[in-house]
VMD Tcl script that draws the C-alpha trace (Angstrom):
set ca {
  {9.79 -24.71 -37.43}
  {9.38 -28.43 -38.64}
  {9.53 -29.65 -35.00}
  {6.55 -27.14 -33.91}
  {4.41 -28.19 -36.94}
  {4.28 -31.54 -35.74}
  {3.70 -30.19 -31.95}
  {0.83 -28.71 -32.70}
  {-0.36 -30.58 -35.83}
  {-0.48 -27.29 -37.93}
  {0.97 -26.81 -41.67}
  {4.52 -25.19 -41.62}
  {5.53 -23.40 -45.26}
  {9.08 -22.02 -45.52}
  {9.46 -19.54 -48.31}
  {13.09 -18.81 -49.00}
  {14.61 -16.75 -52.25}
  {17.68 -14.97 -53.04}
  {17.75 -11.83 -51.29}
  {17.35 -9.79 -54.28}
  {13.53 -11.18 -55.09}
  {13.03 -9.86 -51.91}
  {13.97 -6.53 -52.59}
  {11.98 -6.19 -56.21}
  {9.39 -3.88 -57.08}
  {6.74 -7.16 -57.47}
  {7.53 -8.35 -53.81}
  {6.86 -4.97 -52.16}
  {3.35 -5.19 -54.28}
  {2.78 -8.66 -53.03}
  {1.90 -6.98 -49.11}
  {3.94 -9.65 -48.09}
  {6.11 -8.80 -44.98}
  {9.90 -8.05 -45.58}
  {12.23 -11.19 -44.89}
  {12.88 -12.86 -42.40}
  {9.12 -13.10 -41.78}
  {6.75 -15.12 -39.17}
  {3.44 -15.36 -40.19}
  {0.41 -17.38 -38.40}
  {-2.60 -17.93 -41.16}
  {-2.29 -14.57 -42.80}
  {-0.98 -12.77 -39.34}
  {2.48 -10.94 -39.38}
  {3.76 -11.87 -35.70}
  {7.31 -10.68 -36.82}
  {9.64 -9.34 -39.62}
  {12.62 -8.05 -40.35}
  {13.98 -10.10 -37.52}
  {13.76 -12.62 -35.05}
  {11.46 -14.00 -32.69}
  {12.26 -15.93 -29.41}
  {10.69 -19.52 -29.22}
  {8.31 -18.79 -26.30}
  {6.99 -15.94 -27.98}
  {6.22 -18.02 -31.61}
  {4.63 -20.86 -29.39}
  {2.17 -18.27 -27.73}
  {1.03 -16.50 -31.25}
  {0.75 -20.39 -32.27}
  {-1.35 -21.25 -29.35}
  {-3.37 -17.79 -29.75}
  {-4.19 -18.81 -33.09}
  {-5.38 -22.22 -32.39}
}
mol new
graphics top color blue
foreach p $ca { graphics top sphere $p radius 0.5 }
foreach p [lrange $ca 0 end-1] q [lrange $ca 1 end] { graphics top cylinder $p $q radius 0.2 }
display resetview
């Protein structure tokens, strides 16, 4: 994720917490996707699993 922040100059956050938080009461409140999570500006491109490299550098691009 580091490596594509600097490819295309954007801002890369990564949000990690014990599995648990995830699963609280407050987190499902927050309308924050489940974990593991992509998100592009406030865009869910995937969660609850993975997403190839190709396809992250496209919703990237889209977004730019």
């Amino acid at each position: 994720m580091p490596r594509l922040g600097e490819q295309f100059d954007i801002e890369v956050e990564v949000v990690s917490k014990p599995r648990q938080e995830y699963q609280t009461d407050a987190y499902t409140r927050s309308g924050l996707p489940k974990a593991p999570a992509i998100m592009v500006d406030n865009s869910v491109i995937v969660a609850g699993g993975d997403i190839d490299e190709t396809n992250l550098i496209r919703a990237i691009q889209e977004h730019l």
